[in-house]
py3Dmol code that shows the C-alpha trace and the ligand (Angstrom):
import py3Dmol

protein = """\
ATOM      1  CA  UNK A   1     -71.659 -64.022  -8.020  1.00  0.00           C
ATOM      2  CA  UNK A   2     -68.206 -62.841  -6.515  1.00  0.00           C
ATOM      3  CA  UNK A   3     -66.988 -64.012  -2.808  1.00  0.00           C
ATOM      4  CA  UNK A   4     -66.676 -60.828  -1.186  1.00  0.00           C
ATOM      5  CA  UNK A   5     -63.779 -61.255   1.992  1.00  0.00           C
ATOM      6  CA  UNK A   6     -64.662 -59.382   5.364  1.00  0.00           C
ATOM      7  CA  UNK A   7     -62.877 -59.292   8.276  1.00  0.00           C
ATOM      8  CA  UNK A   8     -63.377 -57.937  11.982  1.00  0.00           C
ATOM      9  CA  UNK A   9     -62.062 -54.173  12.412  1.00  0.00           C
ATOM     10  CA  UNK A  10     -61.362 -54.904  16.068  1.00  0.00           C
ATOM     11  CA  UNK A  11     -59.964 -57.679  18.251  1.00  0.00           C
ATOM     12  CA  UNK A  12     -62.496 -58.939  19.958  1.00  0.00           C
ATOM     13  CA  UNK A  13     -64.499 -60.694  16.931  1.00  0.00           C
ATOM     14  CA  UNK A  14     -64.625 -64.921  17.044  1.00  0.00           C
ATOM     15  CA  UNK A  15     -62.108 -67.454  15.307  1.00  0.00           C
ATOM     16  CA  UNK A  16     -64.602 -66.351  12.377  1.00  0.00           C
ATOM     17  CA  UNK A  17     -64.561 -62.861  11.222  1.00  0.00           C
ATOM     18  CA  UNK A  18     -60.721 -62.257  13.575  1.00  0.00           C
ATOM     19  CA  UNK A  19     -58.866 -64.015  10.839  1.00  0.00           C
ATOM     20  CA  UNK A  20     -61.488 -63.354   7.680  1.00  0.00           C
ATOM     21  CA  UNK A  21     -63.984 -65.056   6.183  1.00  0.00           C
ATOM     22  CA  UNK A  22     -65.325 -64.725   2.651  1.00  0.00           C
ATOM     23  CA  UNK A  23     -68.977 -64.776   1.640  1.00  0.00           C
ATOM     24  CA  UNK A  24     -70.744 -65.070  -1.487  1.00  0.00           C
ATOM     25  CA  UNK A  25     -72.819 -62.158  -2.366  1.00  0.00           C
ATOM     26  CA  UNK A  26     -74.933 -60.807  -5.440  1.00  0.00           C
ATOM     27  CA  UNK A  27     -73.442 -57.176  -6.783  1.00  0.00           C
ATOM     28  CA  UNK A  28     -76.348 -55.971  -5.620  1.00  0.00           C
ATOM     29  CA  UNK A  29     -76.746 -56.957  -2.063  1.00  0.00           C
ATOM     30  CA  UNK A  30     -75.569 -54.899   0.453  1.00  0.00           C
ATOM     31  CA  UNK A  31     -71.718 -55.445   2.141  1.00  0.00           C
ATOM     32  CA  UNK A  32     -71.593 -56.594   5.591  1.00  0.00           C
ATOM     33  CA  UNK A  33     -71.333 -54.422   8.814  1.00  0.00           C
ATOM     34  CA  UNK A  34     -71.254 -57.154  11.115  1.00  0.00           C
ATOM     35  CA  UNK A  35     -69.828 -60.247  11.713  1.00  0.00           C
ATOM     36  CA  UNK A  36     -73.007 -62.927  11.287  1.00  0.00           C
ATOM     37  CA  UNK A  37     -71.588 -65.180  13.971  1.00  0.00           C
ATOM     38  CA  UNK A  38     -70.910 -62.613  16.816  1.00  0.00           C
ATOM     39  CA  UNK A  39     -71.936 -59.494  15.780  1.00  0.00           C
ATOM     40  CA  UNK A  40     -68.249 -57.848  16.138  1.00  0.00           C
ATOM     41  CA  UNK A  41     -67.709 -54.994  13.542  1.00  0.00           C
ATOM     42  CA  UNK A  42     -66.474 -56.439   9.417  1.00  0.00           C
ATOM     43  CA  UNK A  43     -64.815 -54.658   7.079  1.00  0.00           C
ATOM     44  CA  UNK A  44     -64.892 -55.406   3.799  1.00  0.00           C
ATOM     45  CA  UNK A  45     -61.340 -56.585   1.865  1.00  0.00           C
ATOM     46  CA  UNK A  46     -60.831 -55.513  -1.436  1.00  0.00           C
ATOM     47  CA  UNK A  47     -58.830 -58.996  -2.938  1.00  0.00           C
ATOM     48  CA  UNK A  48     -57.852 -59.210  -6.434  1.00  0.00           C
ATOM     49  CA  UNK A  49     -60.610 -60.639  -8.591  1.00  0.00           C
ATOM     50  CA  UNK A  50     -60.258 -63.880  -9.964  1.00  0.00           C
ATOM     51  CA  UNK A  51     -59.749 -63.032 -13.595  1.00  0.00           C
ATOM     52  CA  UNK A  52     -58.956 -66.183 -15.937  1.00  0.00           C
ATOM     53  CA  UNK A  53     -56.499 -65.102 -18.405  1.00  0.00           C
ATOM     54  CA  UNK A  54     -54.104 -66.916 -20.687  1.00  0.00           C
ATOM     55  CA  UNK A  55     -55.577 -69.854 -19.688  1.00  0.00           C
ATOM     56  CA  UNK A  56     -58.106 -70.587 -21.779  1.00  0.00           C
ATOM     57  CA  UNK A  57     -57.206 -73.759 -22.755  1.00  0.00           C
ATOM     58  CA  UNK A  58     -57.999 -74.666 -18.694  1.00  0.00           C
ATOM     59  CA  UNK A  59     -61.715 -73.981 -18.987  1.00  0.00           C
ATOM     60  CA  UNK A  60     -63.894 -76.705 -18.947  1.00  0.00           C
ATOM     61  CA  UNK A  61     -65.331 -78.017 -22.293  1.00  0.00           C
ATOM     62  CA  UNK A  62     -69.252 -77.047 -21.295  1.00  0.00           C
ATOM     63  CA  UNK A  63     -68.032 -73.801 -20.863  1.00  0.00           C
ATOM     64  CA  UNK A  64     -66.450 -73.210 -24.090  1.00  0.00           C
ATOM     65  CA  UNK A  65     -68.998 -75.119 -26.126  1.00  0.00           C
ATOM     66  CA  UNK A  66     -71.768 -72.291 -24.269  1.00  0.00           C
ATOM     67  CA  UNK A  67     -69.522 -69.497 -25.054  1.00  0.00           C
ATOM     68  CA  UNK A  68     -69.054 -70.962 -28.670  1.00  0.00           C
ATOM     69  CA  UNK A  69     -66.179 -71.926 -28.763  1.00  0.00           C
ATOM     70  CA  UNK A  70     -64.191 -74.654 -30.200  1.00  0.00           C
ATOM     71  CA  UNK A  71     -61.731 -76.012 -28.241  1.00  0.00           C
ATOM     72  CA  UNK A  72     -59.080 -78.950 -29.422  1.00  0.00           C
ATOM     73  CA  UNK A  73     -56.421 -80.930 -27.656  1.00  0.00           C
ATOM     74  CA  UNK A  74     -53.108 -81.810 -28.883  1.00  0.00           C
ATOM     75  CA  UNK A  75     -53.007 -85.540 -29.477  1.00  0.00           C
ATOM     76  CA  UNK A  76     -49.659 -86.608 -31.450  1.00  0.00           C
ATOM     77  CA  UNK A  77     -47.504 -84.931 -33.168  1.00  0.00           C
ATOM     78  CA  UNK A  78     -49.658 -82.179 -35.543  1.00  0.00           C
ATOM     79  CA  UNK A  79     -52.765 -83.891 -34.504  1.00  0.00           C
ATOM     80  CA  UNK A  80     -55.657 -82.418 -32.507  1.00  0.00           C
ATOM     81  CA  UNK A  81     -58.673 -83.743 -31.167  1.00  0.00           C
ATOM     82  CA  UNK A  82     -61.778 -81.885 -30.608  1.00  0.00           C
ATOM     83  CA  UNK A  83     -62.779 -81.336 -27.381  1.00  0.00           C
ATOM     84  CA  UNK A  84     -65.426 -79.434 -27.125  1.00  0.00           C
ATOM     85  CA  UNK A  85     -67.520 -77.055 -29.602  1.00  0.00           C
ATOM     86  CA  UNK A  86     -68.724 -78.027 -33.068  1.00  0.00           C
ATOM     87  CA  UNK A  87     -66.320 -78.626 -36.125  1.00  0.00           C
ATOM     88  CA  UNK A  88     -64.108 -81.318 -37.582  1.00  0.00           C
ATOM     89  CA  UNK A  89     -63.429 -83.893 -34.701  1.00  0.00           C
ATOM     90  CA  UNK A  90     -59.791 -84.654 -35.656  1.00  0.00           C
ATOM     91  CA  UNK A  91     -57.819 -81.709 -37.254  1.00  0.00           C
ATOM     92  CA  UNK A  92     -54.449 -82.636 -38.696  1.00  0.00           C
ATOM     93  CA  UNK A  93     -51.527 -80.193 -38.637  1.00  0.00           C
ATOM     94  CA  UNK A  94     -49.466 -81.269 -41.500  1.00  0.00           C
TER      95      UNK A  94
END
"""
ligand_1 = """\
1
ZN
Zn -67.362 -63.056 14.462
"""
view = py3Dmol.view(width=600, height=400)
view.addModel(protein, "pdb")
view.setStyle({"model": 0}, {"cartoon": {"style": "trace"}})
view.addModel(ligand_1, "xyz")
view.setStyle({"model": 1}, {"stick": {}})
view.zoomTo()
view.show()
């Protein structure tokens, strides 16, 4: 589910929705029109997704082993270790 990040239209909203808030929503549920601790008018920000790219090698090892991956760690010099996934559990470089 993505955060969705609101924030008041006008002025005179609380500490809350004046300086933004962010709320997790389903796709599929409707965006906020109103701030759910005063009631002031929200807008809804468009932020920049949270994409994970390039880092693969950041994601954590139940998540690659679901997504079927393998996923090895660099261990000494040519050597990797297997961190995650099925396969050999030492691979050597050389
Ligand atoms: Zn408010």
């Amino acid at each position: 589910m993505p955060f969705y990040e609101y924030r008041a239209t006008s002025a005179d909203g609380c500490r809350h929705c004046r300086d933004g808030f962010t709320k997790l929503q389903k796709l599929a549920e409707e965006p906020l029109d109103a701030c759910p601790g005063c009631g002031a008018p929200v807008e809804r920000v468009i932020s920049a997704p949270q994409v994970v790219s390039g880092k693969a090698h950041m994601q954590r090892p139940d998540n690659i082993e679901k997504h079927g991956f393998t996923q090895y760690k660099k261990i000494g010099q040519g050597v990797y270790e297997k961190t995650a996934g099925t396969g050999p559990r030492i691979i050597k470089g050389d």
